[in-house]
N, C-alpha and C positions, 0 to 999 in steps of 0.2 A: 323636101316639103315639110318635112315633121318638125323641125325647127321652128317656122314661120306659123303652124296651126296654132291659133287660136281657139277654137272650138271645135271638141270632135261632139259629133248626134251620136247616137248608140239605140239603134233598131233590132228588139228583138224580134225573132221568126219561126212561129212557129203555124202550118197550115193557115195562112190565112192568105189564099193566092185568090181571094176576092178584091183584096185589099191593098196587098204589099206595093203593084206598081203607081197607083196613087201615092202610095204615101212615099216611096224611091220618089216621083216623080215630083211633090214638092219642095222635096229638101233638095234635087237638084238644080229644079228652074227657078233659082234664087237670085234677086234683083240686087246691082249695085256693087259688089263682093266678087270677087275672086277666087275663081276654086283652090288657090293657093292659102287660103282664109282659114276653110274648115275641113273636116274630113268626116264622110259617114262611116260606122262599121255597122254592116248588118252582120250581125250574129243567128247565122240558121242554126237553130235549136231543133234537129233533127227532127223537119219534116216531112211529111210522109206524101204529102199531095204535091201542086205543082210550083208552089212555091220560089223557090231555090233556081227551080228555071227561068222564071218572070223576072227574081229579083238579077241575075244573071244579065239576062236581056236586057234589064234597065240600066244598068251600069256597066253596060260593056262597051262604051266610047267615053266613060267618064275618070280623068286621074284622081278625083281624092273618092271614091267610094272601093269599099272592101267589102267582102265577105268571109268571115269567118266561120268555122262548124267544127259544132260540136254532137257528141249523143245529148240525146232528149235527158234534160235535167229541169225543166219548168223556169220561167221569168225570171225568179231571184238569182239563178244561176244562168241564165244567158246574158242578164246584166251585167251582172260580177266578171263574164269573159269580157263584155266588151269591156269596160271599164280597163281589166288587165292590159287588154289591145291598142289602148288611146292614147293617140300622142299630145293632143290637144290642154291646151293651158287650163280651160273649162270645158265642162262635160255635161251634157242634155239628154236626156232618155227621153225618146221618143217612142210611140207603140205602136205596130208596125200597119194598125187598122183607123190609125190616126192620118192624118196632117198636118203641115205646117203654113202659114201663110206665105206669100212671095218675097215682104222683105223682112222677114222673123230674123235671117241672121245679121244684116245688116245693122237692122236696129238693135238686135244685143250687142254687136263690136263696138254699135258706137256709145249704147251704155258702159260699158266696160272702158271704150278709151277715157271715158270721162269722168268714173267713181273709182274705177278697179275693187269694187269689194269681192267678197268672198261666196255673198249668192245673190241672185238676180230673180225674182219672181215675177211673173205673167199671167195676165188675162188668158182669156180661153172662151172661144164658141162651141156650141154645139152644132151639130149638123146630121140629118137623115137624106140620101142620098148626094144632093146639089146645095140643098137650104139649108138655110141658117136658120135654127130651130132660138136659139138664144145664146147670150153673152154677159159674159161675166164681169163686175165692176166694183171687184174687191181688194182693185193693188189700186190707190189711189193716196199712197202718201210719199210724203218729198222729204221726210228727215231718214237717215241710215242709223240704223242700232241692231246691235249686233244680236243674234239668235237669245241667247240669256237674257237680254234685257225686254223684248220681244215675251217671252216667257214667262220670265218673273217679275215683270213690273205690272206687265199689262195682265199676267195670267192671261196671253192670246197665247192659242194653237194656230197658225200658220198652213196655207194647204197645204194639206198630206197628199196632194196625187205627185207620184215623183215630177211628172211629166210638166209642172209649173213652175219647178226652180233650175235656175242654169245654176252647177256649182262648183268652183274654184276645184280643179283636179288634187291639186294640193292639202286641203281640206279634208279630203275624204282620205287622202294615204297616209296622213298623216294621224288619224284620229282609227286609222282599218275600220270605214264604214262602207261593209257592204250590204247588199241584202240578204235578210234572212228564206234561205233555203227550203223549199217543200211546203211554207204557211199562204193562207188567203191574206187577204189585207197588207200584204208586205211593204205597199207603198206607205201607210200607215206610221209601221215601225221604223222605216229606214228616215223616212220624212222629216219627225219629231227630231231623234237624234241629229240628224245631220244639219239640220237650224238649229240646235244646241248649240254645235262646234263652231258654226260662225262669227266671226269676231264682227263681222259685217255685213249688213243685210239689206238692199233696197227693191223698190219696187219698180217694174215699166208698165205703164197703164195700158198700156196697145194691145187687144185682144191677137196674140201671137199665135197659139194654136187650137187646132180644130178639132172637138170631139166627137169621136161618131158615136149615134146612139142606137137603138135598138136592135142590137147585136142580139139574137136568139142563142148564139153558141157561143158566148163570150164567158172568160170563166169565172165573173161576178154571177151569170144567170145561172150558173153548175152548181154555186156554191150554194144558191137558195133552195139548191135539193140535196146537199150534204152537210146535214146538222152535222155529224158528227166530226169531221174537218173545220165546220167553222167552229165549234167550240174551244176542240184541240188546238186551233190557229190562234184562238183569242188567250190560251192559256201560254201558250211560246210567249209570245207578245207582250203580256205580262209581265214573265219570269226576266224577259230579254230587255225591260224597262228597270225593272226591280235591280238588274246587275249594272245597268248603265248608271241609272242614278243613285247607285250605293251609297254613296258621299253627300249626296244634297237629300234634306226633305224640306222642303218649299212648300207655298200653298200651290207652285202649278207640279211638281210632282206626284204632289195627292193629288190635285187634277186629274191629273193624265192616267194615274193608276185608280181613280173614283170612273171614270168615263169607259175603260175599258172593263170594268167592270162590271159596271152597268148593263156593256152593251153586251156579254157575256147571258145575265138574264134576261135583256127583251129578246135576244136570239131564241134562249130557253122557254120561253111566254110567247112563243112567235104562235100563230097557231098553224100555220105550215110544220110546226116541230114536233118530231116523232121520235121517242123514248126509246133506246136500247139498252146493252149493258155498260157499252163504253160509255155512252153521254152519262147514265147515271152512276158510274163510277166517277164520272170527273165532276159531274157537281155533288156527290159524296165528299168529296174527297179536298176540293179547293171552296165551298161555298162559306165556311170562315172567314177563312182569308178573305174572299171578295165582298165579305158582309164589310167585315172590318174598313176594308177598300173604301167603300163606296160611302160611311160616314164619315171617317178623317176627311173626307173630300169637303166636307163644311158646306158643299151645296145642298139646295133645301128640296130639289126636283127629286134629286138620286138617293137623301138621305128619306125623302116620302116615298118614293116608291121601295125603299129597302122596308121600310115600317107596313107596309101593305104585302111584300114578300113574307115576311117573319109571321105576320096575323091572318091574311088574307086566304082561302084554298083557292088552288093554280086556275081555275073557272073564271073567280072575279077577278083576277088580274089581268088574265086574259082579256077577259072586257072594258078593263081600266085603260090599257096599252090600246086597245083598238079604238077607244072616244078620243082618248089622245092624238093617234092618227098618227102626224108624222114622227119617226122614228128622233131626227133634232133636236126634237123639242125637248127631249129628256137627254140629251149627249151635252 
């Protein structure tokens, strides 16, 4: 079979046996396709609940799903197993409290028999229990250009949830992108870069996966009670863009390192955010740098709100970011 796959999915697993057989359950009642098509690997990232047993249950009449395990190493490295584990021509991360639609693979094989580029990006619903909360209508173009031009022409950022680009296996072993290990936001980081490396890039308008929302123990909702991780996360991030793009400085490299920046201090001006010694050692310690950062960026939002950092005491800023309201408006 490993020959003929096309497409392997890559479900990480970690505690979430709310979830998992739903989301086993639509990657494997896929319309039109051949299990000879694709392969899942779920990667049990050393669960502790029932997990492991569900996901068992669900794929124990099925030939292309697997299960791999590992010790508890977090997302960026249970991806990076599956990733190692895939035979599939093109690779898809899937989140194991997600699903997929009925003919999601379908419809990629037959994007792919028909362009062959090198990533494939998708629509996405959201959804709280059954319903369809809303949908996304941001892949809606017909020319293919490749991630650099995508970047530098248009200075577009491209969505960063991994879970929205299908990407050529080849691509990613060939450039060694994986994800960064131990940080929040990883999808972020691996994102950016990996539409870099695309020599080709198009879009399928079809709302293909489904996001679940109001996850109370999901680990975006941990991380808005660990300042001191999400800053440390925003500083990897950084340093990990800084060494990528060594060789180019572009107006979207300053971009990309103005925006991360940014989001650096509204975290810091959050008013959820609580002062220790590590947070104020690392804005000691990097807020140069990210001053610098965020005006090379040439934008007028990031380069006003750094002039109101520099003059302003952390109260009115605080109240600056809050009239403002959504967090975008300034990224």
């Amino acid at each position: 079979m490993h020959s003929k796959v096309k497409l392997s999915i890559i479900i990480a697993m970690y505690n979430i046996e709310k979830y998992i057989a739903e989301c086993v359950k639509s990657c494997r009642d896929q319309e039109m396709v051949s299990p000879n098509d694709y392969e899942v690997i779920i990667v049990n990232d050393g669960a502790t609940d029932s997990s492991l047993k569900i996901a068992n249950e669900e794929i124990k009449r099925t030939s292309n799903m697997r299960i791999v395990s590992r010790p508890n190493g977090g997302l960026s490295e249970a991806r990076n197993t599956g990733l190692k584990e895939a035979h599939g021509e093109y690779i898809w991360f899937v989140d194991g409290d997600d699903k997929i639609s009925s003919k999601s693979i379908f419809t990629i094989l037959s994007a792919i028999s028909k362009s062959n580029c090198d990533a494939y990006i998708i629509n996405f619903s959201t959804f709280e229990d059954q319903a369809i909360i809303s949908t996304s209508h941001f892949t809606n173009e017909a020319e293919i250009r490749s991630g650099k031009e995508y970047h530098n022409r248009q200075l577009r950022i491209l969505p960063m949830m991994a879970w929205l680009t299908i990407y050529r296996k080849k691509v990613l072993q060939d450039n060694d992108l994986l994800f960064y290990p131990g940080i929040l936001h990883e999808d972020m980081e691996f994102s950016i870069r990996a539409h870099h490396c695309c020599s080709s890039i198009t879009f399928i308008e079809k709302d293909l996966y489904h996001y679940r929302i109001a996850r109370t123990d999901s680990i975006m909702n941990e991380s808005r009670r660990d300042n001191t991780k999400s800053l440390v996360s925003e500083i990897k991030i950084i340093d990990s863009f800084q060494y990528f793009f060594k060789k180019e400085d572009t107006p979207f490299t300053r971009k990309v390192l103005g925006m991360c920046a940014t989001s650096f201090f509204i975290r810091r001006y959050d008013n959820a955010f609580s002062m220790n010694e590590t947070t104020k050692e690392l804005i000691k310690s990097n807020k140069k740098k990210l001053y610098k950062m965020m005006w090379k960026s040439k934008q007028w939002k990031r380069q006003l709100l750094l002039l109101f950092i520099l003059i302003m005491p952390p109260f009115i800023i605080k109240k600056i970011l809050y009239l403002i309201g959504e967090r975008s408006k300034l990224m």
